[in-house]
C-alpha positions as CSV (number, residue, x, y, z in Angstrom):
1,X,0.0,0.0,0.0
2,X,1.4,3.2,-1.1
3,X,1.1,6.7,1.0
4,X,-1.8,8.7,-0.4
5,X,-2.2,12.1,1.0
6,X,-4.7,13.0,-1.0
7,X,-6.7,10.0,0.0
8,X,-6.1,10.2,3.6
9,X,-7.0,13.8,3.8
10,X,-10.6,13.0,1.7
11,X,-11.2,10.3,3.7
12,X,-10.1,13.0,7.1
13,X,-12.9,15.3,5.5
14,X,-16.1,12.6,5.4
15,X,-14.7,11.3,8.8
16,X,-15.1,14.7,10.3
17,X,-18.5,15.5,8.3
18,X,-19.6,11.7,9.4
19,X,-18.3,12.4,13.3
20,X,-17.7,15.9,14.0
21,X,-16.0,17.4,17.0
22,X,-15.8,13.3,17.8
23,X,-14.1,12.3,15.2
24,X,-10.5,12.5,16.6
25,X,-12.3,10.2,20.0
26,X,-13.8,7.4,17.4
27,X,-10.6,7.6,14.9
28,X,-8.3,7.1,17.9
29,X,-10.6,4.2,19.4
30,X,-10.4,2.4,15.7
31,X,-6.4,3.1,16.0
32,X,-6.1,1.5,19.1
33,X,-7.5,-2.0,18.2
34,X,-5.9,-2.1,14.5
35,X,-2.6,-3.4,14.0
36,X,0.1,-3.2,11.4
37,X,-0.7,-1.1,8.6
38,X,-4.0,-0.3,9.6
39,X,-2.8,1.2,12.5
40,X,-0.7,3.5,11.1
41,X,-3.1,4.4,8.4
42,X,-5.4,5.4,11.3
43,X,-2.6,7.5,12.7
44,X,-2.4,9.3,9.6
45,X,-6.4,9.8,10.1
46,X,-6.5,11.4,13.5
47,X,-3.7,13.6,12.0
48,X,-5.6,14.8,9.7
49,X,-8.9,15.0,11.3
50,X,-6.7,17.1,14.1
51,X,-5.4,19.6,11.0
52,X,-9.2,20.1,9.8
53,X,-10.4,20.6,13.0
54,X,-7.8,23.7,14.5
């Protein structure tokens, strides 16, 4: 899987339009059960759900 800023960050946007000022809480409750890859995938998530929301 390659590194895809553009697909993290639209997939950041729906997850804060889906969750809204809880989207950081849920994306950092889906990082802490995933392993691996997914993990840091969800990392890159509540990064960018952090970014949109300051």
């Amino acid at each position: 899987m390659t590194d895809r800023r553009d697909l993290v960050e639209a997939f950041a946007v729906a997850f804060t339009d889906a969750f809204g000022s809880r989207a950081i809480e849920v994306a950092k409750s889906q990082h802490d059960e995933a392993v691996g890859i997914v993990r840091e995938r969800w990392q890159q998530i509540i990064e960018a759900c952090g970014a949109r929301m300051a």
